[in-house]
ZASEGU-85810 format. One record per residue: residue in three letters; x, y, z of N, C-alpha, C in turn. Coordinates in steps of 0.1 Angstrom, whole numbers, plus 5000, padded with zeros to 4 digits. Layout:
N
ALAXYZXYZXYZ/...
***
This chain:
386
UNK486647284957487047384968486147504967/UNK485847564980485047704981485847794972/UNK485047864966485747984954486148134960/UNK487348204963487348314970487648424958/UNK486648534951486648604945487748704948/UNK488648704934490248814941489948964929/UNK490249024934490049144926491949174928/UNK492449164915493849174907494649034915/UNK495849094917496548944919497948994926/UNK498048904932499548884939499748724946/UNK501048704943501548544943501548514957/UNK501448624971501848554983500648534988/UNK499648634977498148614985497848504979/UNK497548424969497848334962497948194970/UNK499048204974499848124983498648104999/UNK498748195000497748175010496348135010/UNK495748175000494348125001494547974996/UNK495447894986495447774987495847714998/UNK496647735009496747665017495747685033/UNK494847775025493447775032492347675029/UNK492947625016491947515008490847615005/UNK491247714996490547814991491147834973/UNK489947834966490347794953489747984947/UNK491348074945490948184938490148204926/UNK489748284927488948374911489348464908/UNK490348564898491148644898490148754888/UNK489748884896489448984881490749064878/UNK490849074869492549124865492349244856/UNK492749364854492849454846493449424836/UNK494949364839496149354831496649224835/UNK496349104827497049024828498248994828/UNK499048904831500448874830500748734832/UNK502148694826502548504829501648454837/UNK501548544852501848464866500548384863/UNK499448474857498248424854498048294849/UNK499048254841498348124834498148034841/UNK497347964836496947844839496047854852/UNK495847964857494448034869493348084864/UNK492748044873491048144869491148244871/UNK490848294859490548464862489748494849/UNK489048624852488448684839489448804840/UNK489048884823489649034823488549134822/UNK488749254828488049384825489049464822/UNK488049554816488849684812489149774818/UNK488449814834488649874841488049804856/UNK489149804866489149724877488649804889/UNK487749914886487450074896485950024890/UNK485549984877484049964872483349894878/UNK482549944887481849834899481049764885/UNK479849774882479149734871479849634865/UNK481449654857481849574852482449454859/UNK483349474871483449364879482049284882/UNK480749304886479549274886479349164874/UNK479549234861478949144849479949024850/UNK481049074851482348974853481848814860/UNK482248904872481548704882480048694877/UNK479148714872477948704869477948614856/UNK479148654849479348604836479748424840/UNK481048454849480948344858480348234859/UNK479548244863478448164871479148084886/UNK479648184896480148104908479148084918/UNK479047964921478047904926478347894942/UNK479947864941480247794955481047994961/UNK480848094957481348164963481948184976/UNK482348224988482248225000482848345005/UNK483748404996484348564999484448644989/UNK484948764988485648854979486948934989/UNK487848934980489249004985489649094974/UNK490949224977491249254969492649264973/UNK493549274964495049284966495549434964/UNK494749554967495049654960493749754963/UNK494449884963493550064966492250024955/UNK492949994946492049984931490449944936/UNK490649824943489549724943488749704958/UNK488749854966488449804978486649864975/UNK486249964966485149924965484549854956/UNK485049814947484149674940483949544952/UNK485149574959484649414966483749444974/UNK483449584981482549574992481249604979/UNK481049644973479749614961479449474957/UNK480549394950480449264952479849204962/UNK480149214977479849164989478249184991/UNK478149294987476849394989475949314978/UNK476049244962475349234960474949104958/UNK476349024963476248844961475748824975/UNK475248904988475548855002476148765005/UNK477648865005478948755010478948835022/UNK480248765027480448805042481448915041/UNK481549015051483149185052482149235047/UNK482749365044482649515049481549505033/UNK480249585033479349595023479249755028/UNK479749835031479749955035480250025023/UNK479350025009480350154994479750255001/UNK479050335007478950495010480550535019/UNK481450455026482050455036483450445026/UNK483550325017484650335013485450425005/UNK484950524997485050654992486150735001/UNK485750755013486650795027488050745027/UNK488050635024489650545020490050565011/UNK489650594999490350594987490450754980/UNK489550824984489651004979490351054989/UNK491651144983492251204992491751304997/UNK491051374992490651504995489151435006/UNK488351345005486951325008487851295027/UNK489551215023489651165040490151315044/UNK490751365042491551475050490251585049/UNK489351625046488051675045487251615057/UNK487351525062486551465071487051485083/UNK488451505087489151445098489451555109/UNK488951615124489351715130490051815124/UNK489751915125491052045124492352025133/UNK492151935143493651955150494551845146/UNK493751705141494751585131495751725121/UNK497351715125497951795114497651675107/UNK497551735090498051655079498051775068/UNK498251745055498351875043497651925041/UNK497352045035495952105031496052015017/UNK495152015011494451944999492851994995/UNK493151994979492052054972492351934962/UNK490551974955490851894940491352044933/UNK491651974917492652034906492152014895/UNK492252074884491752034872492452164863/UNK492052144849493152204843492852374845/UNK491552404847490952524848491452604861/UNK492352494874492752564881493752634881/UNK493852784885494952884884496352844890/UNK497252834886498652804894498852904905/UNK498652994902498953094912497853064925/UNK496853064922495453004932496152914941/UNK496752824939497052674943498652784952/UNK499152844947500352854951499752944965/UNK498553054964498453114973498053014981/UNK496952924981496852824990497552684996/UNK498452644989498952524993500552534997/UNK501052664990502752684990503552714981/UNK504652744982505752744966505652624960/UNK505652524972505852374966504952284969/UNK503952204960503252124959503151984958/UNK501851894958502351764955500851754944/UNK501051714936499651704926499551524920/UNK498751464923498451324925496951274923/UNK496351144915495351114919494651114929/UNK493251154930492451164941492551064946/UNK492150944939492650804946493450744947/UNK494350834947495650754952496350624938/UNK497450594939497950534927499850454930/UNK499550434946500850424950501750594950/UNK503250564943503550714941503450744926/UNK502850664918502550694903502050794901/UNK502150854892501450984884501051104902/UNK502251084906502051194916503551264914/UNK503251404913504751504908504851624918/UNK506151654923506351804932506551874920/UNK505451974922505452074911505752224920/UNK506152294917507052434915507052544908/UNK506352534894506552634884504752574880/UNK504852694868503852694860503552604853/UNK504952584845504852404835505352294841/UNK505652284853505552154859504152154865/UNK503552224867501852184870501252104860/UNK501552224850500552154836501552034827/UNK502951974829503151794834502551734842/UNK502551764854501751664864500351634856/UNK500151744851498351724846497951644832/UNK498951644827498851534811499051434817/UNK499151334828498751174828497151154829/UNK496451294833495551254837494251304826/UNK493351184814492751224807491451344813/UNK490551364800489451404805489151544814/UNK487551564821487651684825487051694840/UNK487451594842486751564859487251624867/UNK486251694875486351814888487051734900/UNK486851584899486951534910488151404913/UNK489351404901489951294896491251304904/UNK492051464907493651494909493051584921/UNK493751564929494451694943495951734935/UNK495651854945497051924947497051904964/UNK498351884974498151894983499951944989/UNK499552055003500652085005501751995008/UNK503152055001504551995006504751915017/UNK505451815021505651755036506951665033/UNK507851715036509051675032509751555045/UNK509151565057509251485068509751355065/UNK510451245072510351105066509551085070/UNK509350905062507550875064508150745072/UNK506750745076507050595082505450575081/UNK505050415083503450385082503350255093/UNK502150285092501350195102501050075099/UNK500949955096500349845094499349785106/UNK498249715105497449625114496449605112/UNK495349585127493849535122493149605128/UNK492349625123491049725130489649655137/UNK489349625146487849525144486949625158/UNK485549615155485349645166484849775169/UNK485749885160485650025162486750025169/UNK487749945171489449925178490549895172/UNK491249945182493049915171493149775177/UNK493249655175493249515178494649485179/UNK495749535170497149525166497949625155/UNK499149635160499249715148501249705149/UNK501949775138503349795139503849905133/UNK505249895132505150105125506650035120/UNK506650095104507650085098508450175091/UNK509450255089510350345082510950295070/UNK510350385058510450415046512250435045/UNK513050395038514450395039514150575033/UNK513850575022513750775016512150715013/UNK511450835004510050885003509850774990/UNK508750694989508050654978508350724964/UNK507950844964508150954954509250914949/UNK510850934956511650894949512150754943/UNK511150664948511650574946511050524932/UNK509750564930508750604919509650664906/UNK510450754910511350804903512750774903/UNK512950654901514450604897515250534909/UNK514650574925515450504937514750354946/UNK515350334951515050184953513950174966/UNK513150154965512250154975512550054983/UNK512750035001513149985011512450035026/UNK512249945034511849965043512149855055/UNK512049915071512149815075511349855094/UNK511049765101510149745111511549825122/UNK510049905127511150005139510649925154/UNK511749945166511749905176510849985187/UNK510149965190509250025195510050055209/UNK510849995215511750045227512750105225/UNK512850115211513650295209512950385205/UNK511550345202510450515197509450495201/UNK509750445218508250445225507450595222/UNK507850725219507150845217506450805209/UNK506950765196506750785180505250645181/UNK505750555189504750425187503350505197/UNK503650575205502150625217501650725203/UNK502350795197501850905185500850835179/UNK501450765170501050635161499850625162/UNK499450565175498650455180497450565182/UNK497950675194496950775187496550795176/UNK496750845169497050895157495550775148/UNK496150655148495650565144494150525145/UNK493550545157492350535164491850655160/UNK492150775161491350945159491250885147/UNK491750825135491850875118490450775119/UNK491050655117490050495119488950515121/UNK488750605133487450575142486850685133/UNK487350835129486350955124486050885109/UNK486950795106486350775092485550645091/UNK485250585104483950465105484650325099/UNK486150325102486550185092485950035100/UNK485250015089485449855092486249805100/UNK486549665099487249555105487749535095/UNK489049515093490049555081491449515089/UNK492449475080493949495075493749625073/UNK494849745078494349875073496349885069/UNK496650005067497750075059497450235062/UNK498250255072498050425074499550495073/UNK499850565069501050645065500950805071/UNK502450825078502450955082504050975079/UNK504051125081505251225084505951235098/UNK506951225101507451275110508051405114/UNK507751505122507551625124508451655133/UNK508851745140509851815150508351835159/UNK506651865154505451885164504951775167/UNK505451645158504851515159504251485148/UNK503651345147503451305136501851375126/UNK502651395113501151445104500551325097/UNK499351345098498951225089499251255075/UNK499151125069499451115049498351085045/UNK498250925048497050875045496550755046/UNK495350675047495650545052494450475038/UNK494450365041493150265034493250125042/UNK492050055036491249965041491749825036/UNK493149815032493449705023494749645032/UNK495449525022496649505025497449565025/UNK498349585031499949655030500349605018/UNK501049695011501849664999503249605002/UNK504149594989505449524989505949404997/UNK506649415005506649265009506249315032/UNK505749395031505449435046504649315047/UNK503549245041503249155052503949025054/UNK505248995046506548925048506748975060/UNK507249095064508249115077507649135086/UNK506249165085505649175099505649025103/UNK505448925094504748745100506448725102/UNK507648765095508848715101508948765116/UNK508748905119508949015128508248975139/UNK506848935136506148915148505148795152/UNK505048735141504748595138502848645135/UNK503048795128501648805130501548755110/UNK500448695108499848665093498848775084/UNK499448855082498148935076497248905068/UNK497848825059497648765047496148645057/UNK496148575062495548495072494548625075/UNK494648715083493848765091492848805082/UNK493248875067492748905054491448835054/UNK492048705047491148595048490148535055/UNK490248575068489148525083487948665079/UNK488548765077487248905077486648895062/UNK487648835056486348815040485148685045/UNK486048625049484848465054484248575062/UNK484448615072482948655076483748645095/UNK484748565097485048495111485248575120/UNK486348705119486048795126487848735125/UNK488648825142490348845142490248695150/UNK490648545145490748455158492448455161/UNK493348535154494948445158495348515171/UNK496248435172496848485184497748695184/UNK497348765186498448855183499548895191/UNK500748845188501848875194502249015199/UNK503249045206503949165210504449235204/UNK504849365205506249425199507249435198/UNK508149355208509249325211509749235210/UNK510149165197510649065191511949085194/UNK513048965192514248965192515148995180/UNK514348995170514949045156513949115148/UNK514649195140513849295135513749285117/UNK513149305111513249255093513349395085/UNK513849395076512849485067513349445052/UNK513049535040512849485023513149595020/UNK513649495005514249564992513749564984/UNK512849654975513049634956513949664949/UNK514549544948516049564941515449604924/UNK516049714922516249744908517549694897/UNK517649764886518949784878519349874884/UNK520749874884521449974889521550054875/UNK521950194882522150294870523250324857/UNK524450234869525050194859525850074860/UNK526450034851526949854848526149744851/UNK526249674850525649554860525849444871/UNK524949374875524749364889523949224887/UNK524049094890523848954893523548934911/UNK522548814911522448754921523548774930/UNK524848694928526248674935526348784938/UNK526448884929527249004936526649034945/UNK525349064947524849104964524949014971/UNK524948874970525048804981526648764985/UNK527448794978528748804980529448924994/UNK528248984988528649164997527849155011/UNK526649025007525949155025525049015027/UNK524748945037523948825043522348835045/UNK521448775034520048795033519348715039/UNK518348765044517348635048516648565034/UNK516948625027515948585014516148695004/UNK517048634989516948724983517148634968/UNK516348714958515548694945516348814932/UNK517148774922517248914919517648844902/UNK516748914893517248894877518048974873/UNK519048944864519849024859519949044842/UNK518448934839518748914824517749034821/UNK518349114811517549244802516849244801/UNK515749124795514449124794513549114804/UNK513949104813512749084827512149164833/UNK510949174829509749244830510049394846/UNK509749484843509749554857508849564864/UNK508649554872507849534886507449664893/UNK506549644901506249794903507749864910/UNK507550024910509250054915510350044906/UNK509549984894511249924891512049824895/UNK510849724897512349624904512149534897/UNK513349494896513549284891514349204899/UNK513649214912514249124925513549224934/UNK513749104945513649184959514949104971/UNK514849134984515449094990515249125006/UNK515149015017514649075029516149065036/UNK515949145050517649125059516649185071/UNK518249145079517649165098518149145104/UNK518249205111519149195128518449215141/UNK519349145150518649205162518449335168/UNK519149465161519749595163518949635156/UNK517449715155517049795142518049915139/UNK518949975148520250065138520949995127/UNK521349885131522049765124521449775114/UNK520349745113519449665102519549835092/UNK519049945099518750035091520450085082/UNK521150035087522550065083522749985069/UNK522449865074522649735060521549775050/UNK520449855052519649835040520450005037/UNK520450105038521350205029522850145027/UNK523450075030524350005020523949935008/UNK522949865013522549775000521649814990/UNK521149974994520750084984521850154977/UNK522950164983523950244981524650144965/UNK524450054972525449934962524449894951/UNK523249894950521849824942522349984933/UNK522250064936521950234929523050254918/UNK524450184924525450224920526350144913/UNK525950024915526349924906528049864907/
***
């Protein structure tokens, strides 16, 4: 079978390229179980263009045909990859920098795009400096982003300098500080081709990543666009000004914003897959395949599927079910309490945690997005509390 080079791993991408009749190659930072018995090599660092390079070189892949990545980590190795195997997608590394530094996109983008002020940080910066510029209250995070890991609201003097011991070394260019935005979030998912929005959906964060990073259960679910036709016209703007000033490829993209009482601020977007199980509820939601579309722009094909509407008859969204905080909590008991489209959940001690924290997940849905948004804070309420 044609060999599709993967930069890290995930099981639904997986899933998909075999039933493409596409035989993965995995570069992995950090192996794990799921890995056995798959090709893959290891590096030490999955950001090391050079070493991803020596990697498939070490290889010897003859029958190549793509490179993909599953992850922020890997969207420029693959377009280097691309760039140096002449494979087919985005060979654009001066461009992808733009997607992955937080300070390099909100640096780039009109003065009238609201989004946070952001600087880089390093330990030499003054707290007080940062407070006169960014606020009482801050957010201090990898430049490139890290999901909500090693990102902290700092406040005082010694929560600055916590936020700052995850991060080794003395690089000018590694952490932002950026101002507070306490707004809910909601993000964008779709495709970009063309220098156009081609498709796209908008989904609401149940609470902020951040806390979920920190002990709460991360959930989300697809909003109705015939109850936020405002919020969907914002979006969509919104979407095209960011895209288009920052030259994205033809891409699966992921853009994240705030919701405001002036309208929506941007957060931030990239050039990859949607994370957690979003491209689950979009292909339930709208019959659209991300995972597919992924696949067509590494080959080289360009967007062929059909793209459906917005206005489906049922609406989805997901759970990373964690441990609850206290007692315990089995399969049965949630499915005793509340009716899933699909739900997965360990209760034995030793099973590994997942990003978030979770050991399970679970999707649900109704035709009501109030409905739906009702059943997943219950089934946060109940997952939390055991």
């Amino acid at each position: 079978m044609p060999t599709m080079i993967v930069i890290g791993y995930r099981d639904d991408l997986d899933r998909a390229l075999r039933r493409r009749g596409l035989d993965p190659f995995y570069i992995v930072q950090q192996p794990t179980s799921s890995l056995s018995g798959l090709d893959c090599v290891r590096v030490a660092d999955i950001e090391n263009a050079q070493e991803i390079l020596r990697a498939v070189l070490f290889a010897r892949l003859h029958d190549a045909v793509g490179v993909l990545t599953v992850h922020e980590m890997g969207v420029f190795g693959a377009a280097f990859l691309r760039q140096q195997l002449n494979l087919p997608g985005n060979t654009d590394t001066r461009t992808v920098p733009y997607f992955r530094d937080k300070y390099l996109q909100k640096s780039r983008l009109p003065a009238d795009i609201a989004r946070a002020r952001c600087r880089y940080v390093s330990r030499d910066t003054a707290f007080g400096d940062l407070v006169d510029d960014l606020g009482d209250t801050f957010v201090v995070k990898p430049a490139t982003g890290a999901g909500s890991l090693r990102t902290s609201v700092v406040r005082s003097p010694e929560e600055f300098g916590r936020a700052l011991e995850p991060f080794p070394g003395d690089s000018d260019v590694a952490v932002v500080a950026e101002s507070f935005n306490a707004g809910p979030e909601v993000y964008v998912d779709g495709i970009w081709e063309n220098g156009d929005l081609r498709w796209s959906s908008m989904t609401r964060y149940h609470d902020s990543p951040l806390r979920a990073a920190h002990g709460g259960v991360l959930a989300a679910h697809i909003l109705d666009e015939r109850r936020h036709e405002g919020l969907f016209s914002q979006a969509e703007t919104l979407t095209r000004r960011v895209l288009g000033h920052l030259d994205a490829p033809a891409c699966v993209f992921h853009l994240e914003a705030f919701v405001q009482e002036s309208g929506l601020a941007f957060g931030e977007c990239a050039i990859r897959l949607p994370g957690a199980l979003s491209p689950q509820i979009n292909q339930l939601t709208f019959g659209v395949d991300l995972f597919d579309v992924e696949i067509d722009l590494a080959l080289g094909k360009g967007v062929t599927h059909t793209l459906g509407d917005r206005t489906p008859d049922r609406f989805h969204g997901y759970l990373l079910l964690r441990r609850p905080k206290r007692g315990r909590l089995t399969q049965e008991d949630f499915e005793r309490s509340f009716l899933f489209d699909e739900i997965e959940y360990s209760s034995a001690p030793d099973t590994p945690l997942g990003p978030y924290g979770k050991v399970g997940h679970a999707i649900v849905s109704d035709h009501d997005e109030l409905k739906l948004r009702q059943t997943i804070e219950e089934i946060v309420q109940f997952n939390e509390g055991g």
